[in-house]
SERO-150023 format. One record per residue (C-alpha): residue number from 1; residue in three letters; chain; x, y, z. Coordinates in steps of 0.2 Angstrom, whole numbers, plus 5000, padded with zeros to 4 digits. Example, Ala and Ser with C-alpha at 12.3 -4.5 7.8 and 13.67 -1.06 7.14 Angstrom:
residues 2
> 1, ALA, A, 5062, 4978, 5039
> 2, SER, A, 5068, 4995, 5036
//
This chain:
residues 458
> 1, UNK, A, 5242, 6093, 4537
> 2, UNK, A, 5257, 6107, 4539
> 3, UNK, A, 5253, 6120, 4552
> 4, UNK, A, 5249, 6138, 4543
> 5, UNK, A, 5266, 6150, 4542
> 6, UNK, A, 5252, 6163, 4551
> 7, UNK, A, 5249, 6150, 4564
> 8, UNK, A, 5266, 6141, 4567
> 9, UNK, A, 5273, 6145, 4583
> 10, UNK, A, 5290, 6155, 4583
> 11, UNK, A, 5305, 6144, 4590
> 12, UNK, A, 5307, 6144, 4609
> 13, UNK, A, 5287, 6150, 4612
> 14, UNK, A, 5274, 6140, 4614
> 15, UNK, A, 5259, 6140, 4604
> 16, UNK, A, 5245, 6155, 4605
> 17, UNK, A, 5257, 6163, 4619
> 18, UNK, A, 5261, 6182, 4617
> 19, UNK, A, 5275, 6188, 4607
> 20, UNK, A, 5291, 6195, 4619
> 21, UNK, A, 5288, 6213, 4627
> 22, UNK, A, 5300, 6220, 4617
> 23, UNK, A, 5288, 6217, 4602
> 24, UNK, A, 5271, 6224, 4609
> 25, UNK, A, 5278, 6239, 4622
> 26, UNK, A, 5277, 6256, 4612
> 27, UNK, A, 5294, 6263, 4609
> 28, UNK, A, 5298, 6274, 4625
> 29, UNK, A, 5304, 6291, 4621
> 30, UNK, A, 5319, 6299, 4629
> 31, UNK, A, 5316, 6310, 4642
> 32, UNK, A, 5322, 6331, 4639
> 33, UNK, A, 5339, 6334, 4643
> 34, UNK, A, 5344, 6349, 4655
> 35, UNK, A, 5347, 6360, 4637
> 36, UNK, A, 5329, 6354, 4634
> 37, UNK, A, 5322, 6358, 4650
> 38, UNK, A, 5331, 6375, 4652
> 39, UNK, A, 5323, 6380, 4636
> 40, UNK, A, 5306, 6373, 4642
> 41, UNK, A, 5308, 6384, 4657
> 42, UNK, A, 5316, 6400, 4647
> 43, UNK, A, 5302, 6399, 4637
> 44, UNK, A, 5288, 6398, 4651
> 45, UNK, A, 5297, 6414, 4657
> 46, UNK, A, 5296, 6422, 4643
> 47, UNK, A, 5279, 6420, 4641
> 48, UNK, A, 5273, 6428, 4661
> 49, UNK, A, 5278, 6445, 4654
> 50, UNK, A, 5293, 6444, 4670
> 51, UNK, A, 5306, 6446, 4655
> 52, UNK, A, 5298, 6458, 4644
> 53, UNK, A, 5302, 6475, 4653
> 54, UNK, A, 5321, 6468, 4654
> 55, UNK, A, 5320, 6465, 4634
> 56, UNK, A, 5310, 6478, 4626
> 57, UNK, A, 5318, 6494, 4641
> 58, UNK, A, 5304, 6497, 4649
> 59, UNK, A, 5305, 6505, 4667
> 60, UNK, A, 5290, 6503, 4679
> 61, UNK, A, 5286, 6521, 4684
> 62, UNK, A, 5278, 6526, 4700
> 63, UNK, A, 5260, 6521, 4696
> 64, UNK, A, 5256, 6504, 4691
> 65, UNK, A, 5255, 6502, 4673
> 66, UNK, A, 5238, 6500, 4667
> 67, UNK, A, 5240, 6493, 4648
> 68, UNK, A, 5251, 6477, 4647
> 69, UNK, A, 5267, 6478, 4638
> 70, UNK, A, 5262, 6479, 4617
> 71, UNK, A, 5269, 6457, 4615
> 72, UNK, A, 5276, 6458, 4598
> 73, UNK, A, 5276, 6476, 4593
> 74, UNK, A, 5296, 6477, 4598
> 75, UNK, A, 5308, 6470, 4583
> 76, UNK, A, 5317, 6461, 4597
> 77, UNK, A, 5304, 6453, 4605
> 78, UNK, A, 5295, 6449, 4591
> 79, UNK, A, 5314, 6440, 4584
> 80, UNK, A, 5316, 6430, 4602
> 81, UNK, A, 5299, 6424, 4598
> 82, UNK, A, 5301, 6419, 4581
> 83, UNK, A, 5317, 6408, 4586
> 84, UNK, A, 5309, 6403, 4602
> 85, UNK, A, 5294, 6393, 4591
> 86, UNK, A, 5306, 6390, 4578
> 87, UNK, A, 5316, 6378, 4590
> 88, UNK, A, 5301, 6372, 4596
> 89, UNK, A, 5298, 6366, 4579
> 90, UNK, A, 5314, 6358, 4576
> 91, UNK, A, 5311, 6348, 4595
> 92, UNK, A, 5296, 6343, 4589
> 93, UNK, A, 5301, 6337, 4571
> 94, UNK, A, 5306, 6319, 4578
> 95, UNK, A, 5291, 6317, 4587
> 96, UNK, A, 5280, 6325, 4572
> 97, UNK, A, 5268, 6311, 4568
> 98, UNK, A, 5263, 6310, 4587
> 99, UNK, A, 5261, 6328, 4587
> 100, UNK, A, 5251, 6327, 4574
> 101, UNK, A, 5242, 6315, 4578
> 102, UNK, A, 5238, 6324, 4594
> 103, UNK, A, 5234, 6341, 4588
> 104, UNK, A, 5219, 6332, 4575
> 105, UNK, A, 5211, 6323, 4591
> 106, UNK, A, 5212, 6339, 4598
> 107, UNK, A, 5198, 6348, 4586
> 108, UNK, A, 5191, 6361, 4597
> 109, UNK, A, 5207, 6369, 4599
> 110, UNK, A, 5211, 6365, 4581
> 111, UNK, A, 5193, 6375, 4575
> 112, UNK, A, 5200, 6388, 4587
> 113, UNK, A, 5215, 6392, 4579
> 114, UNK, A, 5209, 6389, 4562
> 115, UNK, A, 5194, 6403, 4567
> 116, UNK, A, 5206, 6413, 4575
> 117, UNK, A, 5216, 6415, 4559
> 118, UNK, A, 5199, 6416, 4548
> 119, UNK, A, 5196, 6432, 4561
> 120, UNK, A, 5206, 6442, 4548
> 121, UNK, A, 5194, 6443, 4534
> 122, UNK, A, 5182, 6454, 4546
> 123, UNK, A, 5193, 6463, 4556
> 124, UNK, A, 5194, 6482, 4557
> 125, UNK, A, 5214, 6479, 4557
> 126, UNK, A, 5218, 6461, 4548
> 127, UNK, A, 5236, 6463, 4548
> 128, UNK, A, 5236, 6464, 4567
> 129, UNK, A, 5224, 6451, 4569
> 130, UNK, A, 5235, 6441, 4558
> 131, UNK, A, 5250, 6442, 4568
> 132, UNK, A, 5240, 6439, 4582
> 133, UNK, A, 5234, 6422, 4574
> 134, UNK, A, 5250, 6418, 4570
> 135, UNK, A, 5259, 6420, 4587
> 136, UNK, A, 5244, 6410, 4596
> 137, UNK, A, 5247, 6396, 4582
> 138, UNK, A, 5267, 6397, 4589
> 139, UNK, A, 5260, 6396, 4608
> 140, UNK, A, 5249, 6382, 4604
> 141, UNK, A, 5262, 6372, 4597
> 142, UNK, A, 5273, 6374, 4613
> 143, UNK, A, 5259, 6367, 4620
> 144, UNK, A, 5258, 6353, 4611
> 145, UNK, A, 5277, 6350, 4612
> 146, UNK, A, 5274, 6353, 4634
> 147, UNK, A, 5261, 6338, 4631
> 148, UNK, A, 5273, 6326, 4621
> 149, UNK, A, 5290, 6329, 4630
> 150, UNK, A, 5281, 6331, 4647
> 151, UNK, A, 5270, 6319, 4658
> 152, UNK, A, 5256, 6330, 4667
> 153, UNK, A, 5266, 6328, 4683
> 154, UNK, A, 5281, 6335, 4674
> 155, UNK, A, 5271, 6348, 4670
> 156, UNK, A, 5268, 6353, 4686
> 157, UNK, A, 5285, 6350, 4691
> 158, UNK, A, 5290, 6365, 4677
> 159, UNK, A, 5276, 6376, 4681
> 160, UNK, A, 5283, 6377, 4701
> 161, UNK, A, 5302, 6380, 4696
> 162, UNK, A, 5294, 6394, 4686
> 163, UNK, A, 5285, 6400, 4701
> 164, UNK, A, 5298, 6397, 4711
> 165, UNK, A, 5309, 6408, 4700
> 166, UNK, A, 5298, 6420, 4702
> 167, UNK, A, 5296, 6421, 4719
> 168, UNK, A, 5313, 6422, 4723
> 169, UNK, A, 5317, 6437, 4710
> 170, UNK, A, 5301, 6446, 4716
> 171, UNK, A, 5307, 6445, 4736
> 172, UNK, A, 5325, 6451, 4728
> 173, UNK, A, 5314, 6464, 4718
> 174, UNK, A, 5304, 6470, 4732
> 175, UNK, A, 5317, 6471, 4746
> 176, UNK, A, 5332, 6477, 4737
> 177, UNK, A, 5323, 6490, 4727
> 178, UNK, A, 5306, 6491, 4734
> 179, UNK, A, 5303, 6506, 4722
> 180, UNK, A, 5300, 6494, 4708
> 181, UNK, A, 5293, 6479, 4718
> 182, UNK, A, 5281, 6487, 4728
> 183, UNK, A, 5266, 6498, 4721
> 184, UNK, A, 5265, 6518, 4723
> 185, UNK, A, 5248, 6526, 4718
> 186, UNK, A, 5231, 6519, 4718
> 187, UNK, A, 5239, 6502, 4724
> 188, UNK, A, 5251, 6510, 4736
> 189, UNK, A, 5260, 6496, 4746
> 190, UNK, A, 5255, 6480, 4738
> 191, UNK, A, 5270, 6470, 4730
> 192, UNK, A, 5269, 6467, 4711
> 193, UNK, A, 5287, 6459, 4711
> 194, UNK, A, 5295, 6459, 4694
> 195, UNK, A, 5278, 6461, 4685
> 196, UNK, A, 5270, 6480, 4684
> 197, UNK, A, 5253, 6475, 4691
> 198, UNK, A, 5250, 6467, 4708
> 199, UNK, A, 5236, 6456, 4700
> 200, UNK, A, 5250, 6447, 4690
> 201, UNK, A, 5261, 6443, 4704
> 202, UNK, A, 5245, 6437, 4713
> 203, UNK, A, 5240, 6422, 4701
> 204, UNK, A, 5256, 6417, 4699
> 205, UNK, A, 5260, 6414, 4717
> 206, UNK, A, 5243, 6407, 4718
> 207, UNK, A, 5245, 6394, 4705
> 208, UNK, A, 5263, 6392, 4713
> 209, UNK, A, 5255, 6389, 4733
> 210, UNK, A, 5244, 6376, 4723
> 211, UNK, A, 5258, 6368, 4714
> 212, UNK, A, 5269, 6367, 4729
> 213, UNK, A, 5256, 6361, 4737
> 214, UNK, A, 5254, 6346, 4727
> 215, UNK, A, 5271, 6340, 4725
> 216, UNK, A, 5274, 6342, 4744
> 217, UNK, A, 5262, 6329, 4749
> 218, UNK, A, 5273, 6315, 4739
> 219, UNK, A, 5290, 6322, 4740
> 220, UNK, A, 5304, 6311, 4751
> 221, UNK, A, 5309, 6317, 4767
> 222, UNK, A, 5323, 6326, 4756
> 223, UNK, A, 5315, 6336, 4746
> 224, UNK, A, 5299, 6340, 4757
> 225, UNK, A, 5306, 6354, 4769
> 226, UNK, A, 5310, 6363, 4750
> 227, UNK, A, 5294, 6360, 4745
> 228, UNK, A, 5287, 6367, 4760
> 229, UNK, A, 5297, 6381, 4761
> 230, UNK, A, 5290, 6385, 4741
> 231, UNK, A, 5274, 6383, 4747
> 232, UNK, A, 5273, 6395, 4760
> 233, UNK, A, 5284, 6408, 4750
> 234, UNK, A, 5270, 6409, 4737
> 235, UNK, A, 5257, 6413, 4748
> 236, UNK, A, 5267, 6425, 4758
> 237, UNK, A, 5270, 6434, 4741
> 238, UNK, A, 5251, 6430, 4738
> 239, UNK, A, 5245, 6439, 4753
> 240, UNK, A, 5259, 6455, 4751
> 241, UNK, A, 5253, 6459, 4733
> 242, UNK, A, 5234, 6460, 4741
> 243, UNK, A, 5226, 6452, 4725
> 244, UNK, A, 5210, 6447, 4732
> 245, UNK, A, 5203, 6438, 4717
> 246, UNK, A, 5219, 6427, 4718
> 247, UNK, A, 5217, 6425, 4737
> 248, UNK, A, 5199, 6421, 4736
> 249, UNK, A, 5202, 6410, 4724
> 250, UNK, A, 5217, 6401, 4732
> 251, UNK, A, 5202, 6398, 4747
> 252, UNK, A, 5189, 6392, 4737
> 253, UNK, A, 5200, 6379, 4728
> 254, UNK, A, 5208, 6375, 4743
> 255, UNK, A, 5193, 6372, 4752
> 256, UNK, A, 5185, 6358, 4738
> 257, UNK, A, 5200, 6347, 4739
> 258, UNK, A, 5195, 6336, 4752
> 259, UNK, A, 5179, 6332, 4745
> 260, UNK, A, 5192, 6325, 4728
> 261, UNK, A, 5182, 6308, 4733
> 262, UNK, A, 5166, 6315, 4725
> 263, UNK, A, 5174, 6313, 4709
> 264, UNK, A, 5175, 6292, 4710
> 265, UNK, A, 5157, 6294, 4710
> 266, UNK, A, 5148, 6289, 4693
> 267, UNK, A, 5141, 6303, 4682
> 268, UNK, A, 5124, 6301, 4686
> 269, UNK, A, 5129, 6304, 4705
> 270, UNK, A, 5138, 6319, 4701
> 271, UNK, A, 5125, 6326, 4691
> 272, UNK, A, 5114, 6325, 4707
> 273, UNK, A, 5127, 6331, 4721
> 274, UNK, A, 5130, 6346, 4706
> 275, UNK, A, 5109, 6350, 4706
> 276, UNK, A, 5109, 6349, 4725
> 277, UNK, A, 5122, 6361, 4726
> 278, UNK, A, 5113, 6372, 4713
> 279, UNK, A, 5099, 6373, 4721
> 280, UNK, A, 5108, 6376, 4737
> 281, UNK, A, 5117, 6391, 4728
> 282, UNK, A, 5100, 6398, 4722
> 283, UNK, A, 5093, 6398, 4738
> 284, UNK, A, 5108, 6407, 4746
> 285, UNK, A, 5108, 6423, 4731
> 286, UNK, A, 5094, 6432, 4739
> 287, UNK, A, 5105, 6432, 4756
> 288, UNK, A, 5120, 6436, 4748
> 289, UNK, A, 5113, 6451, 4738
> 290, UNK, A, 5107, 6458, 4753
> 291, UNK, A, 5122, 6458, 4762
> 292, UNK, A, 5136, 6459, 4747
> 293, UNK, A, 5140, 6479, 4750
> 294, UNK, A, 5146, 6472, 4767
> 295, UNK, A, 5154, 6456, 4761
> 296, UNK, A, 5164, 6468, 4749
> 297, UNK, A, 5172, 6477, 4762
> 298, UNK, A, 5179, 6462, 4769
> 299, UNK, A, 5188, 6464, 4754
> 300, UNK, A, 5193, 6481, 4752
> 301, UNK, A, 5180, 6482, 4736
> 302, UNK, A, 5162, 6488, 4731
> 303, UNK, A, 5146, 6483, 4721
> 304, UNK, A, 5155, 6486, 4704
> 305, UNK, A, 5170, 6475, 4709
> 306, UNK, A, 5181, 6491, 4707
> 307, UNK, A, 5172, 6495, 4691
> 308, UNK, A, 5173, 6480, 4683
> 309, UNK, A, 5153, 6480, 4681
> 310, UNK, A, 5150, 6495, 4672
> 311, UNK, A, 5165, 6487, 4661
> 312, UNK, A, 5158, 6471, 4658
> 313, UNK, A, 5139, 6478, 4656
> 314, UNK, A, 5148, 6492, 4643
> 315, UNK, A, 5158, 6476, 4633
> 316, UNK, A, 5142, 6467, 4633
> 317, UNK, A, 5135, 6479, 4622
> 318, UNK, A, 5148, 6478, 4610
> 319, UNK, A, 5145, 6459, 4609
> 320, UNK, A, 5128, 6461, 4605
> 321, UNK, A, 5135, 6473, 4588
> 322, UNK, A, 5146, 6456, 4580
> 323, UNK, A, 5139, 6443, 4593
> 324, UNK, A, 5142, 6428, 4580
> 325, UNK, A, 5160, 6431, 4575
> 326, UNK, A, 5166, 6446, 4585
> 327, UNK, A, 5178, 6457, 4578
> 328, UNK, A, 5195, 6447, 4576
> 329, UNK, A, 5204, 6439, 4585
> 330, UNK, A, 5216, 6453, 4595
> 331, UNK, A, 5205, 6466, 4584
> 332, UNK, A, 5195, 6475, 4599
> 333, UNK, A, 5207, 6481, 4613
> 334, UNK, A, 5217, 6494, 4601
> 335, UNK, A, 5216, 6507, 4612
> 336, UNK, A, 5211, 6525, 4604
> 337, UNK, A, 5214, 6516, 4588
> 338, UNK, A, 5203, 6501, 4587
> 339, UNK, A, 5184, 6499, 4591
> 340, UNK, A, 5190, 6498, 4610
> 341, UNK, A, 5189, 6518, 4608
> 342, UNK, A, 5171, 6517, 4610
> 343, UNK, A, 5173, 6511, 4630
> 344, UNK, A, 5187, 6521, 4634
> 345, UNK, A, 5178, 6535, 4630
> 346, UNK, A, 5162, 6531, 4637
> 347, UNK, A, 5169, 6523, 4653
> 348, UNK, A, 5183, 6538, 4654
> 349, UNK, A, 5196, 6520, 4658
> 350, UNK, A, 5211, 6518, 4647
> 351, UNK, A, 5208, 6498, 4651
> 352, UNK, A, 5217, 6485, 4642
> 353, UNK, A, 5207, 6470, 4641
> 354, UNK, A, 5188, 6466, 4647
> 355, UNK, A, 5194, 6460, 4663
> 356, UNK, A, 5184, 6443, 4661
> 357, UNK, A, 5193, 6428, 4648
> 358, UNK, A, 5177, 6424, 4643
> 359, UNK, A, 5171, 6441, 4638
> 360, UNK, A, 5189, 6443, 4631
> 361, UNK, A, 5185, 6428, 4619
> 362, UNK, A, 5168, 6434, 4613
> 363, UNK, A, 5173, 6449, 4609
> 364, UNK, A, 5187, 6441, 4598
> 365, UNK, A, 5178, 6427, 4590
> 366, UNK, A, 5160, 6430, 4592
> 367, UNK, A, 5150, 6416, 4603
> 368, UNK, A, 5155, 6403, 4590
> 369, UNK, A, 5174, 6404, 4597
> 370, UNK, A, 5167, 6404, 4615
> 371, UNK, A, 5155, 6389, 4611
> 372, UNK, A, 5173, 6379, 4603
> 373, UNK, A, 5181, 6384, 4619
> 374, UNK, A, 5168, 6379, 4631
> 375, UNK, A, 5167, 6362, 4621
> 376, UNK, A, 5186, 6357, 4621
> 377, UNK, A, 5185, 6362, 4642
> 378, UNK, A, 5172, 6353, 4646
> 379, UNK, A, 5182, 6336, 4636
> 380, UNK, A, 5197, 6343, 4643
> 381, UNK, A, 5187, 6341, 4660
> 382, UNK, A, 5179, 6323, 4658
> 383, UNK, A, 5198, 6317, 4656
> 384, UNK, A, 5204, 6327, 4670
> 385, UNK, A, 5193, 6313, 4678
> 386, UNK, A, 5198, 6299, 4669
> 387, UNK, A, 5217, 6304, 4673
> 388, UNK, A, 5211, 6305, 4692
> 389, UNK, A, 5202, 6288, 4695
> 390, UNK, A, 5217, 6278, 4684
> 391, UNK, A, 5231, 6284, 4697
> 392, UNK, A, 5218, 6289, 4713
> 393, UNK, A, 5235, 6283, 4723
> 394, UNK, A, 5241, 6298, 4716
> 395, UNK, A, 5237, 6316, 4724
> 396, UNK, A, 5246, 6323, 4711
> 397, UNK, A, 5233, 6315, 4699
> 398, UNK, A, 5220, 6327, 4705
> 399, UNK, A, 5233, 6343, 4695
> 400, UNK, A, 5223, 6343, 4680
> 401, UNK, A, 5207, 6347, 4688
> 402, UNK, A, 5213, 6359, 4700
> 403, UNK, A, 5221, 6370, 4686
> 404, UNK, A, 5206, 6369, 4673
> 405, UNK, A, 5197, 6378, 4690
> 406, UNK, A, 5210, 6388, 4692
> 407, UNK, A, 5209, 6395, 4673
> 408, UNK, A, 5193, 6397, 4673
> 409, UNK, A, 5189, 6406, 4691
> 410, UNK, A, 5205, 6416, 4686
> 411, UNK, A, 5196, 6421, 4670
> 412, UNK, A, 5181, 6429, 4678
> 413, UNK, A, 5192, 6444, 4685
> 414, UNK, A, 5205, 6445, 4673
> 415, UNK, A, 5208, 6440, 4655
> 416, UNK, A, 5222, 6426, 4651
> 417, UNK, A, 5212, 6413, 4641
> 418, UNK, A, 5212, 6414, 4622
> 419, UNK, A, 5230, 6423, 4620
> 420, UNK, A, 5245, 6421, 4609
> 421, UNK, A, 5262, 6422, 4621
> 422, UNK, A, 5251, 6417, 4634
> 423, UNK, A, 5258, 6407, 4649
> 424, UNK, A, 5239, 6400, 4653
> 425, UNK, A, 5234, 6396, 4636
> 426, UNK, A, 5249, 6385, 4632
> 427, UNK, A, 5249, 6376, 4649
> 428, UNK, A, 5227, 6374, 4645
> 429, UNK, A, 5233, 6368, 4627
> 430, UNK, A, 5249, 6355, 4636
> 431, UNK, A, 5234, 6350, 4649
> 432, UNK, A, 5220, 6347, 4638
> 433, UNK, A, 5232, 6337, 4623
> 434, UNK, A, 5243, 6328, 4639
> 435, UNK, A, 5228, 6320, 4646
> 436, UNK, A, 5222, 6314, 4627
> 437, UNK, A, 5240, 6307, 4625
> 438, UNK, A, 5239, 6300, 4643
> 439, UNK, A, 5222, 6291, 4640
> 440, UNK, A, 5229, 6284, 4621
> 441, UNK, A, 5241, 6275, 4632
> 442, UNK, A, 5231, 6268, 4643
> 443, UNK, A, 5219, 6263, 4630
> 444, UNK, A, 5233, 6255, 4619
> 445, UNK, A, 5241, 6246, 4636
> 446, UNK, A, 5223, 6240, 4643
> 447, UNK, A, 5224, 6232, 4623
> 448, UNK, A, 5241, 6223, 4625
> 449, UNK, A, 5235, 6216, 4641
> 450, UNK, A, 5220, 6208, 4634
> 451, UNK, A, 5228, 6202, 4618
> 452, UNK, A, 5242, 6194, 4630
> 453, UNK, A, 5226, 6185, 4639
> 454, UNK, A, 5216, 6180, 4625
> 455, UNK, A, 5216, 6161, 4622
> 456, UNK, A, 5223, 6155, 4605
> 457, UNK, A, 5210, 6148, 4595
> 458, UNK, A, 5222, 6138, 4583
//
């Protein structure tokens, strides 16, 4: 009986064994050039607000500014965008199936921005919610281009040069003309670098003491004195701006790394160690509530976190007027002309966001964009931990946990989560879509291995 053209063994292999590497290996994609890395890091840049006063000729004035720069609203910003996403396109167009394919395993995000959009049929002002829309639909997509061109430790790599960039123009900044780098007013003396808020410089040298951190611990004897030396500049900058949400939060984040072993643990032992430390927690409010006015003033604050409270407890109301959808997405903080008016005048605060991401989203999209959000972090969380048990070698491997805390204990002060242009939402978007791309690949490899061991049956 002949052998079966399926069956018959190729010349030179013997029967049942694998086909060559070459055949089963996935195509491996070329790494970004310097042009291609430049533009990744212009583009990061671009998106921390440290360009903007340079492009749109704005002058920081004596007093910190208290409303961000208007992102968009200048023809020439809103051009450099335009061809900044535009390129971004054209990078991606070669890799356009996988990025495809990784913006439709991504649905949260997708349901997001497809909401986000929506947003403009009830908004007070559709055509700004709609530009809104739009330019978070062009961040998201340099996210997705971050995740394909960039492994997550790649990412990290970019995310201390930009820090690191930062940190050396703010020192320039704040020594050569201190009367732009260092706060006058209500935050006299505290360093806000290039930025016009202190808060700003703060995060970003606490997510660049972090990063520095990281790569330090596996750097060659070369580069780890450089590493060092970024490290400890960050948090020297840290310290001078006198953020104290980003210094608490550099301590607490700090402080849980050691116990990274917890995380090998199976889910039902999380679970407990997570209900122990719950109940722990509840057992230590009544102390803390008696003792938080002093607690406070360690910290140079008061029991309304400088008025945050009678902020949140003000856009909290509001929430409860459109809590399914909110009011757009961008549609609420239009100062005196949007329906923000209503806390600037109860509240006599010109502010410009809720100073809380989460808030921030729920005012935009109602608790139907919070609960999308909440869904795709808490996936974005579970392969955080997949990420970390496949290389536990790895210290670096523990990144994408440390910044999914870092994003949302940032957001419980400030507001950076759901924005277009946003430096955090695109590196959450790069995070959440590298780590599905990273676990596809392991999948499809843990497939060739078995298919090289199964036994023919022929």
């Amino acid at each position: 009986m002949s052998t079966p053209a399926a069956t018959r063994a190729r010349p030179g292999t013997a029967r049942g064994a694998a086909p060559p590497a070459s055949h089963m290996s996935p195509v491996k994609i070329r790494k970004p050039g310097s042009i291609e890395r430049v533009f990744s890091v212009f583009v990061l840049l671009m998106t921390t607000g440290a360009l903007t006063g340079v492009l749109v000729g704005v002058q920081v004035s004596d007093i910190d500014a208290e409303i961000a720069l208007p992102q968009g609203t200048n023809r020439l910003l809103l051009l450099i965008w335009i061809v900044l996403y535009g390129v971004t396109i054209l990078l991606l167009m070669p890799h356009r199936k996988k990025a495809i394919n990784a913006i439709w395993q991504n649905k949260p995000i997708v349901l997001l921005l497809v909401l986000a959009v929506l947003s403009t049929s009830w908004s007070e002002t559709p055509k700004a919610t709609l530009s809104h829309s739009l330019a978070l639909i062009g961040s998201s997509i340099f996210g997705v281009y971050l995740a394909i061109r960039y492994s997550p430790k790649d990412q990290l790599r970019l995310i201390t040069q930009i820090s690191a960039l930062i940190m050396v123009a703010s020192l320039v900044v704040g020594v050569a003309m201190p009367e732009y780098g260092v706060s006058r007013g209500l935050h006299s003396g505290n360093w806000r670098g290039i930025f016009v808020q202190k808060n700003i410089l703060g995060y970003y040298m606490e997510l660049g003491t972090l990063g520095f951190l990281f790569i330090a611990q596996e750097a060659t004897s070369k580069r780890t004195m450089r590493r060092w030396i970024g490290c400890g500049g960050c948090a020297m900058l840290l310290l001078l701006s006198g953020a104290m949400a980003s210094i608490l939060g550099i301590i607490v984040i700090a402080s849980l790394l050691p116990f990274r072993t917890f995380l090998r643990r199976s889910v039902k032992s999380l679970a407990g160690y997570l209900a122990l430390f719950i109940g722990v927690a509840a057992c230590a409010v009544p102390w803390l509530l008696r003792n938080l006015n002093a607690i406070l003033k360690l910290g140079g604050r008061d029991a309304t976190f400088s008025g945050r409270l009678y902020l949140w407890i003000a856009v909290a109301f509001e929430i409860l007027r459109r809590p399914w959808l909110g009011y757009g997405f961008g549609g609420f903080w239009l100062g005196p002309y949007g329906p923000s008016r209503v806390i600037w005048n109860l509240l006599g605060w010109t502010v410009p966001h809720s100073h809380n991401g989460l808030l921030d989203l729920t005012l935009d999209l109602g608790l139907a964009g919070l609960a999308l959000f909440l869904v795709g972090y808490v996936e974005a969380l579970s392969r955080a931990r997949k990420y970390f048990l496949a290389n536990r070698e790895s210290f670096e491997s523990m990144w994408p946990f440390v910044f999914l805390g870092f994003l949302l204990f940032h957001n419980l002060a400030e507001s950076s989560l759901l924005k277009n242009n946003s430096f955090l939402w695109i590196v959450f978007v790069a995070t959440t879509v590298g780590l599905r791309l990273n676990d596809d690949s392991s999948l499809r490899a843990r497939s060739e291995v078995s298919a090289k061991e199964q036994p023919c049956l022929v």
